[in-house]
N, CA and C atoms of all chains as a GROMACS GRO file, in nm:
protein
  597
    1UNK      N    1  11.840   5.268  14.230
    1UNK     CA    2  11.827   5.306  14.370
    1UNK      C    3  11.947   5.252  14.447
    2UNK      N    4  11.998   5.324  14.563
    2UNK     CA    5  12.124   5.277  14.632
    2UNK      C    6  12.094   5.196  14.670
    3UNK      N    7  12.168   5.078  14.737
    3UNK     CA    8  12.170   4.957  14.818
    3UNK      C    9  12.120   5.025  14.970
    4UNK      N   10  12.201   5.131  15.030
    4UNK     CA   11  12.118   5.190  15.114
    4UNK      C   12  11.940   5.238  15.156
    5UNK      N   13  11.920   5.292  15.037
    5UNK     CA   14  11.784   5.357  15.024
    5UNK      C   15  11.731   5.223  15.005
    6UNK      N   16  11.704   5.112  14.932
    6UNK     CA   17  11.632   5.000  14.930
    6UNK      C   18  11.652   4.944  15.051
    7UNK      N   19  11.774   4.905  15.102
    7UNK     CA   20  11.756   4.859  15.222
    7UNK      C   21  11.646   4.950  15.359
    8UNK      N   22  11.687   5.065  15.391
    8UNK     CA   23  11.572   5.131  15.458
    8UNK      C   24  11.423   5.156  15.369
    9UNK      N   25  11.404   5.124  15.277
    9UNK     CA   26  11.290   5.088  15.233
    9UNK      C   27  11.211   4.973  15.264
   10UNK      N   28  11.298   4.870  15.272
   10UNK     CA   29  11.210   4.738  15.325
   10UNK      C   30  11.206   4.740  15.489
   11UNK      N   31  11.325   4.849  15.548
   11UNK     CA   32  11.302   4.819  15.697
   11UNK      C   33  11.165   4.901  15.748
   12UNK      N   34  11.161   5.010  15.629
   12UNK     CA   35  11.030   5.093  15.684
   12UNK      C   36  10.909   5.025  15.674
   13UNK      N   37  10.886   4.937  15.522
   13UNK     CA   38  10.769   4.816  15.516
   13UNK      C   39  10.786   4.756  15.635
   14UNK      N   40  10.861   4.690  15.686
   14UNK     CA   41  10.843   4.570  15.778
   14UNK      C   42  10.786   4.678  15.940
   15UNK      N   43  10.880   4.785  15.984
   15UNK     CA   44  10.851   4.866  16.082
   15UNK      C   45  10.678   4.893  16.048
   16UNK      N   46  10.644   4.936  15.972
   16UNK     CA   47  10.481   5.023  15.919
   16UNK      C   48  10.437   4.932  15.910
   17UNK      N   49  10.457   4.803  15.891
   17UNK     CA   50  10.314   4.638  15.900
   17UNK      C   51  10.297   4.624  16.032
   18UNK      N   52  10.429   4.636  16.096
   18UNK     CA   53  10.402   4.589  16.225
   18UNK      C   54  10.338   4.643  16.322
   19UNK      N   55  10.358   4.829  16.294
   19UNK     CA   56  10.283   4.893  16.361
   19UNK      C   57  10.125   4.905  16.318
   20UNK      N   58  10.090   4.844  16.237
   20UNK     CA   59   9.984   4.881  16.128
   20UNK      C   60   9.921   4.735  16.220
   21UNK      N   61   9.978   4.620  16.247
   21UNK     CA   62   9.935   4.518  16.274
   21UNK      C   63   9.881   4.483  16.401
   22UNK      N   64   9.988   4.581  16.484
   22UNK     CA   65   9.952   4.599  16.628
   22UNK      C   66   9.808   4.710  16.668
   23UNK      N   67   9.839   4.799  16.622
   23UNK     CA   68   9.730   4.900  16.606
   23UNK      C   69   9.599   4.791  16.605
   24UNK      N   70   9.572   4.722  16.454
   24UNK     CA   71   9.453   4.658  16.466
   24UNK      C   72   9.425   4.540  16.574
   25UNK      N   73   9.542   4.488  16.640
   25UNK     CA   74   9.522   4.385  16.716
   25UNK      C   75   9.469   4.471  16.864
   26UNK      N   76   9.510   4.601  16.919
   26UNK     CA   77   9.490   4.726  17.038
   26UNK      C   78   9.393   4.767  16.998
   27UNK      N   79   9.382   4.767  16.873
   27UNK     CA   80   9.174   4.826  16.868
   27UNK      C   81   9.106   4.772  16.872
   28UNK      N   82   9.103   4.645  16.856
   28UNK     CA   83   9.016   4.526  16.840
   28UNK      C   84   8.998   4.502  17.009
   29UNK      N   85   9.117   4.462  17.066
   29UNK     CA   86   9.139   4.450  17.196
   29UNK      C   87   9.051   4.552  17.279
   30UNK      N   88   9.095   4.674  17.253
   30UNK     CA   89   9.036   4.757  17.323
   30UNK      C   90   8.863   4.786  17.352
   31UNK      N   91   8.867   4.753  17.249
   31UNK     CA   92   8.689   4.786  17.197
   31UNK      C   93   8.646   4.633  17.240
   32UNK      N   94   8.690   4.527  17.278
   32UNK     CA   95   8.652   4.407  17.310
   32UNK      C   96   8.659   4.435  17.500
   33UNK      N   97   8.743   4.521  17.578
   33UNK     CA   98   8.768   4.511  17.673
   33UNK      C   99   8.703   4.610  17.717
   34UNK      N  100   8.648   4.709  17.643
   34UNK     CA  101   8.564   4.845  17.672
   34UNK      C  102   8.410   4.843  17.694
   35UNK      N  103   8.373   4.670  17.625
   35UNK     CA  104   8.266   4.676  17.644
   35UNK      C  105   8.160   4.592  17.799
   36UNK      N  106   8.103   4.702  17.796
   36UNK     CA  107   8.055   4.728  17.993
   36UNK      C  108   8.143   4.792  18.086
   37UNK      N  109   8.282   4.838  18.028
   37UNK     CA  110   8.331   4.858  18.094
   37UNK      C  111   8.297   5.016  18.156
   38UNK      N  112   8.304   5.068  18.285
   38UNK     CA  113   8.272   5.179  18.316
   38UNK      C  114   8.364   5.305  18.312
   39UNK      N  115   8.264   5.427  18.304
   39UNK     CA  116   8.361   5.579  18.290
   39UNK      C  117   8.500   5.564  18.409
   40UNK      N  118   8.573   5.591  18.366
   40UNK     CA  119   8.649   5.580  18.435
   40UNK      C  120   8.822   5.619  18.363
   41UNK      N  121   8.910   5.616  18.447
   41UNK     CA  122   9.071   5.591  18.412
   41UNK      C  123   9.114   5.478  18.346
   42UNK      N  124   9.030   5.336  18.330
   42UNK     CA  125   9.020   5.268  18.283
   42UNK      C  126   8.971   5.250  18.134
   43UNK      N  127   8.889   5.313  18.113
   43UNK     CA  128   8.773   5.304  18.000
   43UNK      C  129   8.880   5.445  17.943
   44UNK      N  130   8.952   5.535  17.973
   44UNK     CA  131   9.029   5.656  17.914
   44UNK      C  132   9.115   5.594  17.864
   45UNK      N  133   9.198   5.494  17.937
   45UNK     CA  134   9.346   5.450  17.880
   45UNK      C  135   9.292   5.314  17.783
   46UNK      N  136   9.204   5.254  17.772
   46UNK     CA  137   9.162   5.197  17.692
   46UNK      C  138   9.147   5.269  17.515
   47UNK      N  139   9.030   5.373  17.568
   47UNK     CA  140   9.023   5.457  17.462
   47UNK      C  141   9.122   5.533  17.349
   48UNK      N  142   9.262   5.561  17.473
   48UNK     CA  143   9.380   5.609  17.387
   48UNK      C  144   9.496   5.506  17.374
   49UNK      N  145   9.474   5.372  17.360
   49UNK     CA  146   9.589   5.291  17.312
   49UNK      C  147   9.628   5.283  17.216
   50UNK      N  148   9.500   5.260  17.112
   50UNK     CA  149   9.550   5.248  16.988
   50UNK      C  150   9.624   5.373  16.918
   51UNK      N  151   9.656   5.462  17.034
   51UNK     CA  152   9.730   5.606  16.960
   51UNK      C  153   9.878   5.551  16.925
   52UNK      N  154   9.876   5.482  17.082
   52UNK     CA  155  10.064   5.401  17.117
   52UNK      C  156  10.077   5.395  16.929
   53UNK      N  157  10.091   5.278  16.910
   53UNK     CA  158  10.078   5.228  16.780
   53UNK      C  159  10.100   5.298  16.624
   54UNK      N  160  10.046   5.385  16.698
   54UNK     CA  161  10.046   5.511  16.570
   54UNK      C  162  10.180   5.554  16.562
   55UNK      N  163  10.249   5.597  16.721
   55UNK     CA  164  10.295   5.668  16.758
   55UNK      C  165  10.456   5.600  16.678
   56UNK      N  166  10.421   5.465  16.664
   56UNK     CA  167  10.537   5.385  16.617
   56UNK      C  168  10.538   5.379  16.493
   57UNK      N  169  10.420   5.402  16.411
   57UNK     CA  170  10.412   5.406  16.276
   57UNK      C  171  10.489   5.541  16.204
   58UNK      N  172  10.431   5.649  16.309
   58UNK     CA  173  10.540   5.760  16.247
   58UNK      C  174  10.675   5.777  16.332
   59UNK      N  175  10.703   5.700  16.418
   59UNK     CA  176  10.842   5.690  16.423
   59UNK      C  177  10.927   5.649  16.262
   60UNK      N  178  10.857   5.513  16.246
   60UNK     CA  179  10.943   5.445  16.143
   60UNK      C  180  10.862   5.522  16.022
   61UNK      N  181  10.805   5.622  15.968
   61UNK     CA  182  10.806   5.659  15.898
   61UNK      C  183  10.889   5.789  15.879
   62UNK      N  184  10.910   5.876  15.996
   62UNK     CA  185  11.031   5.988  16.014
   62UNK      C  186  11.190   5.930  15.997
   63UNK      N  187  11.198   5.789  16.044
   63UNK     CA  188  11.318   5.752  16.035
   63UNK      C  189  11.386   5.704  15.841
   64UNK      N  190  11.256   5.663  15.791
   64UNK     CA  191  11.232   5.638  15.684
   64UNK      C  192  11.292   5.755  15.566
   65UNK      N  193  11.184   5.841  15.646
   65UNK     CA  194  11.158   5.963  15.552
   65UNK      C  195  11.363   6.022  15.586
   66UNK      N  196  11.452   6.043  15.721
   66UNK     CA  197  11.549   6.056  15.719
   66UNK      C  198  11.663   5.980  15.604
   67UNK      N  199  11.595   5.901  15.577
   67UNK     CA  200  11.708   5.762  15.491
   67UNK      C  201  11.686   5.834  15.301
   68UNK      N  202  11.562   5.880  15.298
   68UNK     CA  203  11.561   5.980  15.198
   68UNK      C  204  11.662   6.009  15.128
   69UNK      N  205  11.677   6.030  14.967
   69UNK     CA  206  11.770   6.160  14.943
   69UNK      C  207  11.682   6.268  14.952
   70UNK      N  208  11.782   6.375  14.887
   70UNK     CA  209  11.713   6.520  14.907
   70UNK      C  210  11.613   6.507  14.797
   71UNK      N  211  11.604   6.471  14.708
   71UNK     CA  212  11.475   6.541  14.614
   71UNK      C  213  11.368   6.463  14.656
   72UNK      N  214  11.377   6.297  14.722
   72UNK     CA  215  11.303   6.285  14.783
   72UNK      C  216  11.201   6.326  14.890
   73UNK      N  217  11.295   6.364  14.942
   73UNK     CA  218  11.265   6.447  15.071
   73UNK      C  219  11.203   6.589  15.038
   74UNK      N  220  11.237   6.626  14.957
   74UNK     CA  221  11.178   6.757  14.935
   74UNK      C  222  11.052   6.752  14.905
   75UNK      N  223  11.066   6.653  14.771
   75UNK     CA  224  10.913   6.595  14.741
   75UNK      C  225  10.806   6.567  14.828
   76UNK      N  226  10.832   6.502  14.932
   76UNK     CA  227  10.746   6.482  15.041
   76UNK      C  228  10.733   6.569  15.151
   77UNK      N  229  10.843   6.689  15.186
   77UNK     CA  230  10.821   6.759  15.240
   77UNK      C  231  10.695   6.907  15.132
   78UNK      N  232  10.720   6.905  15.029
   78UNK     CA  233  10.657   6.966  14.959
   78UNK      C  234  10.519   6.938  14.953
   79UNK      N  235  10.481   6.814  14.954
   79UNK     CA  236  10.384   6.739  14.937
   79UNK      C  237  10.328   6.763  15.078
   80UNK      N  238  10.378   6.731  15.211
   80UNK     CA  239  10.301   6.775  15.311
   80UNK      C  240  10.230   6.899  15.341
   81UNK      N  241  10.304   7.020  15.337
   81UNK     CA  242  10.300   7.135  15.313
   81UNK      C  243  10.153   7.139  15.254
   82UNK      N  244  10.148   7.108  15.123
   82UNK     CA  245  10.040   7.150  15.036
   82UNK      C  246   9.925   7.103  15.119
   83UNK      N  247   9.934   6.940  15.149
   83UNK     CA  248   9.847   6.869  15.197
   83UNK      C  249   9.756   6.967  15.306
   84UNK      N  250   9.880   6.991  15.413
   84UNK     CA  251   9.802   7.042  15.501
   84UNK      C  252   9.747   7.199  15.494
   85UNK      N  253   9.776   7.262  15.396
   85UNK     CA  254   9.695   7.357  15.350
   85UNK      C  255   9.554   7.344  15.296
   86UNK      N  256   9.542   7.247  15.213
   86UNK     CA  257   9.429   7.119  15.168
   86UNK      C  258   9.324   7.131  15.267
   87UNK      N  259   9.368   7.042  15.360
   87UNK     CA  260   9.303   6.992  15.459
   87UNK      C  261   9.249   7.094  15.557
   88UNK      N  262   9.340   7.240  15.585
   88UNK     CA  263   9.307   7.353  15.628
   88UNK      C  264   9.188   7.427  15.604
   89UNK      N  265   9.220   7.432  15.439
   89UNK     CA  266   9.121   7.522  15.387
   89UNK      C  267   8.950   7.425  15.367
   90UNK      N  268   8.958   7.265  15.369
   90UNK     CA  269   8.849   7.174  15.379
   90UNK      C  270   8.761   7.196  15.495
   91UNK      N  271   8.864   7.171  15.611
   91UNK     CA  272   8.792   7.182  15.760
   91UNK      C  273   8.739   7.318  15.772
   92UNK      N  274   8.791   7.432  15.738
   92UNK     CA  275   8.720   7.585  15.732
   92UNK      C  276   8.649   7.583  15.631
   93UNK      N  277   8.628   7.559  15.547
   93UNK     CA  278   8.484   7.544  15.441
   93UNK      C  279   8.411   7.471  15.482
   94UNK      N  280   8.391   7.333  15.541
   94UNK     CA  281   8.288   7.268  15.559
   94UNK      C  282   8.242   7.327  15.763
   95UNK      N  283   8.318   7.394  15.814
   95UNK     CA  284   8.294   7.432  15.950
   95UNK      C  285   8.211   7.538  15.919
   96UNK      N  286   8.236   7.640  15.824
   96UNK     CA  287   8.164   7.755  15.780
   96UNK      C  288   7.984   7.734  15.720
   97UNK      N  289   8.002   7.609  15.651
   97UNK     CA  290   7.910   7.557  15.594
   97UNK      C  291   7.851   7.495  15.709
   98UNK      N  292   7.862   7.432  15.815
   98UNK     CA  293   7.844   7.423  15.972
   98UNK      C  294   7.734   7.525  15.974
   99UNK      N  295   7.806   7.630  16.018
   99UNK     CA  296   7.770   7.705  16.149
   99UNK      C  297   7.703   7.803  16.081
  100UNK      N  298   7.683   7.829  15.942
  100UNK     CA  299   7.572   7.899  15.872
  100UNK      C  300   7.435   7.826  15.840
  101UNK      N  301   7.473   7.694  15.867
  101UNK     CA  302   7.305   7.596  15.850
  101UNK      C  303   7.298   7.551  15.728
  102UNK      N  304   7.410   7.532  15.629
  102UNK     CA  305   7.360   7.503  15.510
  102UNK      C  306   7.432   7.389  15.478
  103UNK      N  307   7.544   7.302  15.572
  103UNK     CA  308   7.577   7.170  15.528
  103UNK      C  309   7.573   7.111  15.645
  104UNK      N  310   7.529   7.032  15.712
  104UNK     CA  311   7.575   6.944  15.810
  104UNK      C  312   7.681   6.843  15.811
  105UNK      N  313   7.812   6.850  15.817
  105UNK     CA  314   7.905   6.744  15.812
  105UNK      C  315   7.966   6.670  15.920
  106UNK      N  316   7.885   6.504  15.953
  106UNK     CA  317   7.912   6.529  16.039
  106UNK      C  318   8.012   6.376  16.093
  107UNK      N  319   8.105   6.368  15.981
  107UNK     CA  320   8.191   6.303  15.998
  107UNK      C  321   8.279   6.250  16.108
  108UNK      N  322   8.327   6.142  16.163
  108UNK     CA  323   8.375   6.100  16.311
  108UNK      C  324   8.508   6.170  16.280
  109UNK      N  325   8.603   6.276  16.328
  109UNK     CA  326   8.702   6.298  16.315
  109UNK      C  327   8.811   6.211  16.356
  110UNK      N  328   8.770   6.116  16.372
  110UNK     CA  329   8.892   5.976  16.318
  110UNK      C  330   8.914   5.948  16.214
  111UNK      N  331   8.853   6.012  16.085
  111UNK     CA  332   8.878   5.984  15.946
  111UNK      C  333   8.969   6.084  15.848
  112UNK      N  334   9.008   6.217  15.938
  112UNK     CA  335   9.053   6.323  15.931
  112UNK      C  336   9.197   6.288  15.926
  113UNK      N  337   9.233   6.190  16.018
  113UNK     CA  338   9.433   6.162  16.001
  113UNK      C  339   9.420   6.107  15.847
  114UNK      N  340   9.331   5.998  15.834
  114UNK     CA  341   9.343   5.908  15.729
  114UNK      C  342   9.290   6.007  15.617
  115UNK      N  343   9.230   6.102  15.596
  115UNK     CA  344   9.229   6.194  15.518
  115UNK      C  345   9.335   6.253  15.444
  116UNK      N  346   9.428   6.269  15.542
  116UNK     CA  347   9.514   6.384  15.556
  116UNK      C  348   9.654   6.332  15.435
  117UNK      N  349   9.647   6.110  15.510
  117UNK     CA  350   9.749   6.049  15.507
  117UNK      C  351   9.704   6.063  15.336
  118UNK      N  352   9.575   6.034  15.292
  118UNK     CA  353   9.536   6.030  15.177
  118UNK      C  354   9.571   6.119  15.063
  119UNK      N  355   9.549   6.234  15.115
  119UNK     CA  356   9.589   6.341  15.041
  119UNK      C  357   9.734   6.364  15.027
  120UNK      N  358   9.787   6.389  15.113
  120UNK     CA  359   9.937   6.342  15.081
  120UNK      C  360   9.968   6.275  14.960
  121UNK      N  361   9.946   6.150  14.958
  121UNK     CA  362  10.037   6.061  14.901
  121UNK      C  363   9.920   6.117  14.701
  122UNK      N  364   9.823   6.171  14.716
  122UNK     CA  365   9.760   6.206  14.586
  122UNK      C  366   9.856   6.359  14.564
  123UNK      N  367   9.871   6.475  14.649
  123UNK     CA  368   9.950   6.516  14.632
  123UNK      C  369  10.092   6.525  14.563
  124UNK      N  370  10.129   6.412  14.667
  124UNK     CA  371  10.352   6.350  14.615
  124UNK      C  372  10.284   6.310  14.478
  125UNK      N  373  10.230   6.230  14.411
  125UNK     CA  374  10.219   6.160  14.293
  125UNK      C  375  10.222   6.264  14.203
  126UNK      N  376  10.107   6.365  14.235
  126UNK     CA  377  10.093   6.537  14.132
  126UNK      C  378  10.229   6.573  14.103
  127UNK      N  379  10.291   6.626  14.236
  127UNK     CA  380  10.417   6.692  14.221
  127UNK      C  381  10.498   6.628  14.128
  128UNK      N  382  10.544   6.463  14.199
  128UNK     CA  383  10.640   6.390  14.082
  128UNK      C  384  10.590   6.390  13.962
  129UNK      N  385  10.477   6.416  13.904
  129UNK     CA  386  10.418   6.377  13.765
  129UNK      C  387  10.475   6.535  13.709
  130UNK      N  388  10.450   6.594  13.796
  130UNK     CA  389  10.479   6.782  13.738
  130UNK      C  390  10.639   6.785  13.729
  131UNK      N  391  10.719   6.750  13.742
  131UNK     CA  392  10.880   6.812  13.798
  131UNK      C  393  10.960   6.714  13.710
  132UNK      N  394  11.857   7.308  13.585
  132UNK     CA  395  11.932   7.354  13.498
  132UNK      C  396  12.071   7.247  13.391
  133UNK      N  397  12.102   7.288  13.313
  133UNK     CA  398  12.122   7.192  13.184
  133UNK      C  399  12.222   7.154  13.225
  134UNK      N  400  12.293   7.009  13.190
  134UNK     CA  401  12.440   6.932  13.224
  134UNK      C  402  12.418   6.811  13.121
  135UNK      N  403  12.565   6.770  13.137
  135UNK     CA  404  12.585   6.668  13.075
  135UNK      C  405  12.622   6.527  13.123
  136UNK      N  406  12.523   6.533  13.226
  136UNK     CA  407  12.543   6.402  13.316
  136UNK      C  408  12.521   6.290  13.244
  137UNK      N  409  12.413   6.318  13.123
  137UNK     CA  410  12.394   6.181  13.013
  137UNK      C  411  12.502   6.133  12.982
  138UNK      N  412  12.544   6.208  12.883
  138UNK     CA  413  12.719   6.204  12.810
  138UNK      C  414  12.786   6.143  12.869
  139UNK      N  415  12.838   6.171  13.043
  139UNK     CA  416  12.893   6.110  13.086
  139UNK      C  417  12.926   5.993  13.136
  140UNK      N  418  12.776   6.008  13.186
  140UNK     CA  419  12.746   5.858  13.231
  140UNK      C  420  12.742   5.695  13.151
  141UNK      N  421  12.724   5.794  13.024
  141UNK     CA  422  12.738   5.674  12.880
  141UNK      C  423  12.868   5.678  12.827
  142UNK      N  424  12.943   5.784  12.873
  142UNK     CA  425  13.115   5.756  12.821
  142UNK      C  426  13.173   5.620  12.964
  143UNK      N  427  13.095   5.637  13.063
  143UNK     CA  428  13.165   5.490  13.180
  143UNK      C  429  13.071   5.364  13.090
  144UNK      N  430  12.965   5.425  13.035
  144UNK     CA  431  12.901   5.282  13.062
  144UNK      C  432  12.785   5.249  13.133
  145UNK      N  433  12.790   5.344  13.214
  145UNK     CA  434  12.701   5.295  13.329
  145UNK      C  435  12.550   5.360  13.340
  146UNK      N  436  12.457   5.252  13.381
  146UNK     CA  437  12.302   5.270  13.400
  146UNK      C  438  12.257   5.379  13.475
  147UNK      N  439  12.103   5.400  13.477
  147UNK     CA  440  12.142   5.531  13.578
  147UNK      C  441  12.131   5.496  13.693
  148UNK      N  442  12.098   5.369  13.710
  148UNK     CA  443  12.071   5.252  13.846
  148UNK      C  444  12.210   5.217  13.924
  149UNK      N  445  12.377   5.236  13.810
  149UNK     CA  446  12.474   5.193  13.857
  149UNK      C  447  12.483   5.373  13.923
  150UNK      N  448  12.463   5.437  13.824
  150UNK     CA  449  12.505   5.620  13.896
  150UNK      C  450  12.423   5.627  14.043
  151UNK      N  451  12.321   5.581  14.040
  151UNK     CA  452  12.254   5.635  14.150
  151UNK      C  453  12.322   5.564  14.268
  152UNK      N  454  12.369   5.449  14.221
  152UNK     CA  455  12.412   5.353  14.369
  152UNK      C  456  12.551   5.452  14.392
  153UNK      N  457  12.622   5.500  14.320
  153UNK     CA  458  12.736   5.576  14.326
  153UNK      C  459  12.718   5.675  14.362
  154UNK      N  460  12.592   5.756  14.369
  154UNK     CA  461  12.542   5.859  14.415
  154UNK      C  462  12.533   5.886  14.566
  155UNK      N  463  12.455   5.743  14.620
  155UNK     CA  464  12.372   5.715  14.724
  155UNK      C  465  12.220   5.781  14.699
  156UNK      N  466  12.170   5.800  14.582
  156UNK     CA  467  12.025   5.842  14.570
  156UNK      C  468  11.955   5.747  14.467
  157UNK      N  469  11.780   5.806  14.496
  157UNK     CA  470  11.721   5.696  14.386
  157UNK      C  471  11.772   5.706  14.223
  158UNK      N  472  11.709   5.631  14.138
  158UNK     CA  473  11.707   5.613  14.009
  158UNK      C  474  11.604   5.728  13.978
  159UNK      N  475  11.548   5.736  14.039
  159UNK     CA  476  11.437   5.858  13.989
  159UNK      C  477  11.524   6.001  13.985
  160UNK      N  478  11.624   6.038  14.091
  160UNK     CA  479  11.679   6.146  14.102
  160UNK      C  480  11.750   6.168  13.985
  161UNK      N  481  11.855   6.069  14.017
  161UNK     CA  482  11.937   6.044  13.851
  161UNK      C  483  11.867   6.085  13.740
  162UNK      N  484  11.755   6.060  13.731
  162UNK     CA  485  11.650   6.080  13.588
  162UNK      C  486  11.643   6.213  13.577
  163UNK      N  487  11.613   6.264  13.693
  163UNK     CA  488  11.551   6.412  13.705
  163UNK      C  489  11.662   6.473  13.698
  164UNK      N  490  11.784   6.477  13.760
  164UNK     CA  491  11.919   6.529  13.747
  164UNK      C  492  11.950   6.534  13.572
  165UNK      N  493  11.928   6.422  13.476
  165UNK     CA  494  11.986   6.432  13.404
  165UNK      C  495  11.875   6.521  13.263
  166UNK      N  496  11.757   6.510  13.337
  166UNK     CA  497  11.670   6.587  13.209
  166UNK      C  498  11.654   6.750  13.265
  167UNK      N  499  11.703   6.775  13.359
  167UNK     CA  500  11.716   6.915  13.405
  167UNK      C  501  11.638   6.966  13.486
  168UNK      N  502  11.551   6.863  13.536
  168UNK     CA  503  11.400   6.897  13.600
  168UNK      C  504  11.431   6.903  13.814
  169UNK      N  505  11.573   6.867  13.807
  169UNK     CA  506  11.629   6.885  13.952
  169UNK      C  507  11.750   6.936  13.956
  170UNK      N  508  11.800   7.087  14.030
  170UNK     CA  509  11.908   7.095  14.034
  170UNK      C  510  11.982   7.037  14.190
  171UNK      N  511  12.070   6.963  14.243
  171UNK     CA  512  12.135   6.900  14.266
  171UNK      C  513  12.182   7.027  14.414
  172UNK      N  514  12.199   6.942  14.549
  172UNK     CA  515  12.253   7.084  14.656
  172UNK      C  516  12.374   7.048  14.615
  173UNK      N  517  12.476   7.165  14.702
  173UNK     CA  518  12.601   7.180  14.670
  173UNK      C  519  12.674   7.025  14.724
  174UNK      N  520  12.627   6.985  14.793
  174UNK     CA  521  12.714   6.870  14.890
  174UNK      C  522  12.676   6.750  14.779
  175UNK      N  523  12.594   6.744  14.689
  175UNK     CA  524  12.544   6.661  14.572
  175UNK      C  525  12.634   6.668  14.462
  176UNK      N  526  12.584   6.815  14.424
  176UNK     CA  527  12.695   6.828  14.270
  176UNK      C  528  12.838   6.796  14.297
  177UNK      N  529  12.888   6.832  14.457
  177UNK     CA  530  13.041   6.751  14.455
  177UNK      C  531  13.049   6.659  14.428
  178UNK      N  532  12.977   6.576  14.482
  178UNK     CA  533  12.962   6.384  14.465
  178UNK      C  534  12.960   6.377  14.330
  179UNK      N  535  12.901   6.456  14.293
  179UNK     CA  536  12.852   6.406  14.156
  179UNK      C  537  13.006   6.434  14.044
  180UNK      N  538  13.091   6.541  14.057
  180UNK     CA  539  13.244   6.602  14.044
  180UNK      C  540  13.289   6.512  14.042
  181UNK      N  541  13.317   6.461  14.192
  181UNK     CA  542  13.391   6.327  14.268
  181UNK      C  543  13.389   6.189  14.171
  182UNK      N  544  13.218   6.170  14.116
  182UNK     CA  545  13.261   6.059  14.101
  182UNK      C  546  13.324   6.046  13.911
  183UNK      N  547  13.275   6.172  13.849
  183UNK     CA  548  13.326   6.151  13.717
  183UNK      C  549  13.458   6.218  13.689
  184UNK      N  550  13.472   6.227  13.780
  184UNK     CA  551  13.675   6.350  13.808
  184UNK      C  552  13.637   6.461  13.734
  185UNK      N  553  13.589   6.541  13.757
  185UNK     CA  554  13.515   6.672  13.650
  185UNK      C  555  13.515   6.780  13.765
  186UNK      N  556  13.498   6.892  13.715
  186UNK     CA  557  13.426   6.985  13.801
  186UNK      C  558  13.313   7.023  13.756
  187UNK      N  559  13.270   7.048  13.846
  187UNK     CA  560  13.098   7.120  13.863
  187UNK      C  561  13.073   7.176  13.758
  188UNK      N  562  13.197   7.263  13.717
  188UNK     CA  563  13.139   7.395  13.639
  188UNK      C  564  13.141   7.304  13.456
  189UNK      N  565  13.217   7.217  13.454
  189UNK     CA  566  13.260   7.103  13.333
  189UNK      C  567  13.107   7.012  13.333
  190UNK      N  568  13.056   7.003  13.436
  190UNK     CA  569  12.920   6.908  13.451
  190UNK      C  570  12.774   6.990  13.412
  191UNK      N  571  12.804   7.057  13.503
  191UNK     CA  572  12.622   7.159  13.480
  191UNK      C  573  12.639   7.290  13.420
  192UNK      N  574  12.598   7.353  13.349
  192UNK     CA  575  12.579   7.473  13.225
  192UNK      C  576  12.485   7.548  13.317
  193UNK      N  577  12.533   7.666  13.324
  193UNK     CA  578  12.479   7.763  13.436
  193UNK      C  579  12.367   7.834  13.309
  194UNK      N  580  12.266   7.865  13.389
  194UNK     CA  581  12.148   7.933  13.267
  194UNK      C  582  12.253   8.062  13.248
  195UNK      N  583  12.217   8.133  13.113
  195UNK     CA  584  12.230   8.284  13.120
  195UNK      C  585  12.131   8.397  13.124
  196UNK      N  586  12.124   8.473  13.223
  196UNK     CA  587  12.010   8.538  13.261
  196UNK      C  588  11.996   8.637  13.148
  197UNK      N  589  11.872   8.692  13.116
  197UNK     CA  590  11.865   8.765  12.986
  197UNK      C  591  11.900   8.935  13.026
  198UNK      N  592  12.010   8.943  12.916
  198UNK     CA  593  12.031   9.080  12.953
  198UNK      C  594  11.970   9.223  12.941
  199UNK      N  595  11.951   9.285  13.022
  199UNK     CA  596  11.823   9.383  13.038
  199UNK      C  597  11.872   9.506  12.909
   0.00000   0.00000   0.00000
């Protein structure tokens, strides 16, 4: 591996802990400061902080994913692709299975990013094992 | 598609860990470059020219399409 690519490899670990670290310290926070707290503009911007956080995790993972070579990159762009076809054709099968009465699924769609992130990375592994 | 990036790389000497740093790509690419399972963009296979003084066409073996 280049001296380059390892080096933005550990900057993306250290960037993705930190955002990974903050996130849990803004949810914790939040959900500690939310409680009694009333409907409001208050209790909204509470509710969407822990997005901030995120928002930094895929920074430094786009910047990451830029530091790439190409077959890397392809790989994971390939790998998304599929993913979110995956995940497409999941949410319309189990919505269908919904609204005909024959599955109730009724999962918090906060588990749906982390789904998504999941499949991905089972995806990239397929591809590299295939190529 | 087929080359002789092995060959070469074992006429310098060098790992595919030293090629890849010469590359600027992973060790994995190198791998895949050299068992045929990645062909390489154009701004690549130069580098790749560049660094063994070769040309392209001296490095990678173009398939031959079967004649109808």
């Amino acid at each position: 591996m280049s001296e380059r690519i390892k080096t933005a490899s550990r900057r993306y670990r250290l960037e993705l802990g930190g955002a990974i670290s903050l996130y849990a310290v803004v949810l914790f926070g939040a959900k500690f400061l939310a409680n009694g707290a009333e409907e409001g503009a208050f209790l909204t911007l509470l509710a969407v902080a822990p997005v901030a956080p995120i928002i930094l995790a895929c920074a430094a993972f786009f910047r990451y994913f830029g530091s790439l070579d190409e077959r890397e990159r392809r790989l994971s762009a390939d790998a998304a692709a599929l993913s979110l076809v995956i995940g497409i054709f999941a949410a319309l099968t189990l919505g269908f299975l919904k609204s005909f009465g024959v599955f109730y699924f009724e999962w918090d769609m906060l588990w749906f990013g982390p789904f998504l992130i999941a499949l991905w990375g089972i995806v990239r592994c397929v591809l590299i094992a295939k190529r | 598609m087929e080359n002789h990036l092995k060959f070469l790389r074992a006429e310098k000497g060098w790992s595919q860990s030293d090629l890849a740093e010469r590359l600027d790509v992973s060790r994995q690419t190198v791998n895949s470059l050299e068992r045929g399972k990645y062909d390489p963009s154009l701004p690549l296979a130069f580098k790749i020219a560049r660094v063994f003084a070769r040309s392209i066409e001296e490095i990678f073996v173009e398939e031959q399409e079967n004649e109808k």
